[in-house]
N, C-alpha and C positions, 0 to 999 in steps of 0.2 A: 504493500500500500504506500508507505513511504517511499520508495523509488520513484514510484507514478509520481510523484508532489516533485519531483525535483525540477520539474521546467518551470514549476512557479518561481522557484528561489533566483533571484535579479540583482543586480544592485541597486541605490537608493536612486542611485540617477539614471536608470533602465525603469524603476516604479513610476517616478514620480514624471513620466516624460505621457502616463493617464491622465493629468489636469491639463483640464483647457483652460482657452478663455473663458472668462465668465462666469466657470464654477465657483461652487461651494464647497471647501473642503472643512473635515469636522479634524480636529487634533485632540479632541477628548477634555476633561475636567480634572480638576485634579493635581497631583507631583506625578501623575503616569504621562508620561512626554514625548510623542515622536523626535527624538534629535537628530537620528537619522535623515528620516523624510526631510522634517525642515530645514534642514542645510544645504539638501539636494535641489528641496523647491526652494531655496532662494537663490541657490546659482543660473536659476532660468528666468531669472528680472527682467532681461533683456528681452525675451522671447514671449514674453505673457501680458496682459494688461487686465485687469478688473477681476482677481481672483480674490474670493471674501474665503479667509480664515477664518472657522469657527472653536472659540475655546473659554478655557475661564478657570479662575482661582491658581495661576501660573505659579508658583513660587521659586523655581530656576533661576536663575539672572538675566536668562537670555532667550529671546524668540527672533532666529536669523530674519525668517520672511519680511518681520517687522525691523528689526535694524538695519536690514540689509536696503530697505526702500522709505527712507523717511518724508521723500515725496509722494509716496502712495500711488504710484504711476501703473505698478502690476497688482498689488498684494495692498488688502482691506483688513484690519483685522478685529472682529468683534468680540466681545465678551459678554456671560452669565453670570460672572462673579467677577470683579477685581480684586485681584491679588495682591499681594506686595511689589511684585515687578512690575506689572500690568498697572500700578498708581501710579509710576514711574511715567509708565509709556502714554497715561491721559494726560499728568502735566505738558507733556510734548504735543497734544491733542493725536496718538497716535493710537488709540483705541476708540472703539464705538461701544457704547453698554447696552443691553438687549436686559430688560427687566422681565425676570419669570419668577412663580414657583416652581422647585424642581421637581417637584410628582406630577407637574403638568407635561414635561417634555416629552415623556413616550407615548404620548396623543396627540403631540403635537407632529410627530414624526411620521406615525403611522397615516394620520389623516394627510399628509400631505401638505400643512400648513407651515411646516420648515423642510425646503431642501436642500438635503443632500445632494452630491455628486461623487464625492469622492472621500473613502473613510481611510484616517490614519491611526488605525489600532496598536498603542503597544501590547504585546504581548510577553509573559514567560517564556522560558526556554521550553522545546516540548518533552514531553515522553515519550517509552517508545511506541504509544499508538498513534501515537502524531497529534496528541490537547494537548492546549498550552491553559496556565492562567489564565488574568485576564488584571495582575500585579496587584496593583491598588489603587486601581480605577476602576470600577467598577460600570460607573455612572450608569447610562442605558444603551451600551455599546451592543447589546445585541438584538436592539430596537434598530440602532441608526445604518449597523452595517446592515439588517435586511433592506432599508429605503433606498441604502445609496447602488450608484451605476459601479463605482468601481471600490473593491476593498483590496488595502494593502495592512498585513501584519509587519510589525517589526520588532522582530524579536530581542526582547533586553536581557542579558545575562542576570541581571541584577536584580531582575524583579521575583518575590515570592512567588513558590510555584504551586502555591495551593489552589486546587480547585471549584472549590467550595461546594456547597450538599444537593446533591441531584443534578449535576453539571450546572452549575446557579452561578457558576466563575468561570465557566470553562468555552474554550473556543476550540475547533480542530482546523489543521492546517488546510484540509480542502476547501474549507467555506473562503477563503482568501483568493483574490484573482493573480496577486503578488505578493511574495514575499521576502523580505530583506532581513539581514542578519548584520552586526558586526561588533566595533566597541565601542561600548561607551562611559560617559563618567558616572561617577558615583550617584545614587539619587539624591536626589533636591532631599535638603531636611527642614523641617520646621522643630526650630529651637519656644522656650518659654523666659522670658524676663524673669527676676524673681518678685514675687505679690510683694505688693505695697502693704502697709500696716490696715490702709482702708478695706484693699482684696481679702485680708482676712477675715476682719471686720463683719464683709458681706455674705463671704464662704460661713463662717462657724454659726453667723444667722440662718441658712438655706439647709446647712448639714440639720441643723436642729430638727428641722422638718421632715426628714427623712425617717422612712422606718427598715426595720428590716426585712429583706428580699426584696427592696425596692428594684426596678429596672431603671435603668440611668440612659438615658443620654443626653450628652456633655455637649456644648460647644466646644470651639478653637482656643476661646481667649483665657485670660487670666484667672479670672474668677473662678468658670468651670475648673480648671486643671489644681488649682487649691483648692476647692471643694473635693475633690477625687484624694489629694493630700491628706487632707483632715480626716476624711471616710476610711483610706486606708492604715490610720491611727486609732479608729475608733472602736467602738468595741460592736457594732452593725456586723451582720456577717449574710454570705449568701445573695449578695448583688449581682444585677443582670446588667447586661448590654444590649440594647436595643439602638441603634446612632447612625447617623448619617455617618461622621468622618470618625473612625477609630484614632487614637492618638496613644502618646507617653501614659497621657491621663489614667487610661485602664488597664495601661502596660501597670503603671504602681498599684492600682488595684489589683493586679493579679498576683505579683510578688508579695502583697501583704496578706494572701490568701482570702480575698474579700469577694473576688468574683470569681461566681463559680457559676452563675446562671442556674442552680438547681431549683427555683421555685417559679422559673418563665412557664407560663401556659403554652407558651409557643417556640418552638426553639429551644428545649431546657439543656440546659447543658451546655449550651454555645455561645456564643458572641457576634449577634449581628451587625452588620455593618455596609455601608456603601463604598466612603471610598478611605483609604490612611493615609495619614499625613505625620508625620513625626520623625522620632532619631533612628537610627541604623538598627539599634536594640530593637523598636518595632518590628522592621521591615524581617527582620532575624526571627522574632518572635511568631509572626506569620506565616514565614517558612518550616521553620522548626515544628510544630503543633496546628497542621493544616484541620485536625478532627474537631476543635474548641471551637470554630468560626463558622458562621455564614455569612459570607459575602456574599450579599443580593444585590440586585437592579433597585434602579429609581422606584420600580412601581412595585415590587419587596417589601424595601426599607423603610420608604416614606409614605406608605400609603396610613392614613388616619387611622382605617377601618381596624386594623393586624393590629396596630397600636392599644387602639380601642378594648382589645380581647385580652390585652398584659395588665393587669392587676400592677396598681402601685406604681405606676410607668411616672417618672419624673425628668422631665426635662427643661434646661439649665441654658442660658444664654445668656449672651450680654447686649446693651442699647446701648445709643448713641445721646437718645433724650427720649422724654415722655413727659407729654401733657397731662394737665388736672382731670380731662376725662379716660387718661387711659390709653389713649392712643401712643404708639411707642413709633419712632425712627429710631431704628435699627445699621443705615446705613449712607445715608448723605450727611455734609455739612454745606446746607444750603442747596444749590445743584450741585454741587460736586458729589460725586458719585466715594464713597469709601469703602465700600463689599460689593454687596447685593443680601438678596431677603434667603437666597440661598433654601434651606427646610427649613427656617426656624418656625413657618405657618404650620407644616408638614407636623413638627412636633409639638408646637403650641395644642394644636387640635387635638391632636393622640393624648395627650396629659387630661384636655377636657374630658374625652370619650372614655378613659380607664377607671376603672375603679377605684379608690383612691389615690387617681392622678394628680400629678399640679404640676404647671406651669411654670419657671420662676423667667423675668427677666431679670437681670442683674445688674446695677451702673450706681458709681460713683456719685456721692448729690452735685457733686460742684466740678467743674475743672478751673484749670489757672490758664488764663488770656495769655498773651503774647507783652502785655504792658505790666503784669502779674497780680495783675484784680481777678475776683472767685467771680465764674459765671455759673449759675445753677443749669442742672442736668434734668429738673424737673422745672416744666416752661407752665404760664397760663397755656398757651396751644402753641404747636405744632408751628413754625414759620415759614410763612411762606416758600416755596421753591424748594422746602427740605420734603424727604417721602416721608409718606407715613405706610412704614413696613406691617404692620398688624394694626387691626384697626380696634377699638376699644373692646368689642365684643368678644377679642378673641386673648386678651390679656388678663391670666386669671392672677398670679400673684405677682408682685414690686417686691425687690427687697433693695437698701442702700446699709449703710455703715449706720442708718440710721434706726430701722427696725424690718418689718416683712409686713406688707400691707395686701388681704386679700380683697380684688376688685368685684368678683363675678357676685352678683347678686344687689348690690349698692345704687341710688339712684345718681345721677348727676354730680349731684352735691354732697353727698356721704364719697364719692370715689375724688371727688374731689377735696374734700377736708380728709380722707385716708393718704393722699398723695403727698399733700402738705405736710402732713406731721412723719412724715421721711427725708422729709426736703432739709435740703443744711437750715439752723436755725437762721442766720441772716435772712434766710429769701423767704422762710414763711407766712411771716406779715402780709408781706405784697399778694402773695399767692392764696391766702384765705382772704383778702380785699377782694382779688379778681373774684375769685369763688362767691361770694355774697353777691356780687353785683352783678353776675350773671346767670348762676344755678339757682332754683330757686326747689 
């Protein structure tokens, strides 16, 4: 069987000589990275004009297609998510941002409503029946590679070769029209700052609230990844994983013997996940113990419903700000664009639907200006030109350095005097004024 595959295996500049003009090529989400491909298609500048890259949450340093063309003459490139590099590349105005939820994308693919032309999947190394992984990207790659006209694998040495439960990770080398191999660097890692005395603050508030066998999932930031600290110090035992991005976070829950997933209704025993993002130890720890995980698709992981069915599901993020009614921006500072809403809906929702779910956003009450004046993180509304990533309905508990305030059931003006009394004390005054004179 493997013989027969060998006229597929090309090089990166034999693959990538399948994009025309005018396609749409997908490069996937996530630290899972064509480097290959994209170095091949940006030695063809010269030869192409109007091809849109599709990608998002980059954390790498580098995307040729878009370096290599800073007058945009061949190569477009859009984003799901901004990433750290990708922040880089919009101060340059050299990104486009595409706002989604991510449990909508594998309907939007199928229907037709985004196309494909040409998919760049990283892949594992194979086995010997010829499946590869699918690393740790997961995202809906095997939504997108049915839509598109041409699919090329590229095989990364580096990536974990788990293949997650009922082929749920897995790809085989036939389904590929091209396939490329060679070397490359190390994967992208996402490191953590260490938590501020506030992070704590808001972490050992959010832990309180936890019980045990709770299922977790964490966001990226600060907060979540010292609430996972604190949890695995505590004396809680028998935590799940139910998460969009697997991280460090539950790599320490599992050395502290804390996650075990023995009490999920669904999945017991494993670690679900979409896509991983973290240090080497991770990407090792995925390898090493492929039986502990399920790596699933967008419409797996993030569907509400699956959520809904896990008992005690709690999920953990952090805001940018949040108004008196509840409404949370999550990812601009003003139009500037700072992530995307990424699943934090995805998971907001599933916390409502579980059994004793909850929700937490999590943010600092104040940050410090640029002039070094406190500007609060809790606004009367929402300002102008900034998004509003979850909309009040969907925000069930606040917590700040200041206490943990539940919204869901509260009128107007009780969520809005709950708000206030989180708020750093300077800005409160102002913020129960507004409150009176508007909520009634």
């Amino acid at each position: 069987m493997l013989s027969e595959l060998k006229q597929k295996f090309v090089s990166p500049e034999q693959a990538v000589m399948a994009v025309q003009s005018g396609d749409w090529v997908d490069y996937g989400f996530g630290a899972g990275f064509p480097d290959l491909l994209d170095s091949a298609l940006a030695a063809r500048k010269e030869e192409l004009h109007d091809v849109k890259i599709r990608g998002g949450l980059v954390i790498r340093p580098r995307i040729e297609v878009v370096e290599c063309d800073p007058e945009q003459t061949a190569f477009h490139y859009y984003s799901w998510h901004i990433g750290d590099y990708e922040r880089k590349l919009q101060s340059r105005g050299l990104v486009s941002f595409m706002p989604t939820i991510l449990r909508s994308l594998p309907t939007l693919y199928r229907r037709g409503m985004i196309r494909v032309d040409v998919a760049f999947v990283p892949v594992s190394a194979p086995d010997e029946a010829g499946y590869c992984g699918l690393g740790i990207s997961n995202y809906t790659w095997h939504t997108i590679y049915k839509a598109a006209r041409t699919v090329i694998f590229e095989i990364n040495e580096h990536l974990p070769r788990l293949q997650g439960v009922q082929g749920s990770h897995r790809v085989h080398l036939s389904e590929a029209d091209y396939i490329v191999e060679g070397t490359h660097e190390p994967l992208p890692l996402r490191s953590y700052r260490e938590p501020s005395e506030v992070d704590k603050r808001i972490a050992q508030l959010v832990v309180n609230e936890i019980p045990d066998g709770a299922c977790l999932s964490l966001g990226v930031g600060g907060v979540p990844y010292t609430v996972a600290r604190m949890l695995a110090e505590s004396d809680l035992k028998d935590l799940g994983c139910h998460t969009g991005t697997i991280s460090d976070a539950f790599l320490e829950l599992y050395k502290a013997g804390k996650l075990t997933n023995a009490r999920k209704e669904i999945d017991a025993g494993r670690s679900a996940w979409n896509l991983a993002m973290g240090s080497q130890a991770l990407y090792d720890w995925l390898d090493a113990e492929p039986d502990i995980f399920h790596p699933g698709d967008l419409d797996y992981i993030h569907s509400p419903e699956r959520m809904g069915g896990i008992r005690n599901f709690i999920s953990i993020n952090g805001g940018v700000e949040l108004d008196l009614m509840g409404q949370e921006n999550a990812e601009s500072a003003g139009t500037r664009q700072l992530s995307g809403i990424g699943g934090q809906l995805d998971f907001l929702e599933g916390a409502y639907r579980s059994e004793g779910g909850k929700g937490f956003i999590c943010l600092n009450s104040v940050h410090t200006k640029k002039d070094g004046s406190l500007k609060s993180n809790i606004v009367p509304f929402i300002p102008g030109g900034s998004t509003v990533s979850a909309p009040r309905t969907m925000v069930q508990y606040v917590a700040t350095e200041y206490g943990v305030v539940r919204l869901s059931g509260l009128s107007l003006r009780e969520r809005a005097q709950a708000m206030a009394s989180i708020a750093h004390p300077d800005f409160r005054e102002e913020l129960l004024r507004y409150a009176a004179e508007n909520f009634h």
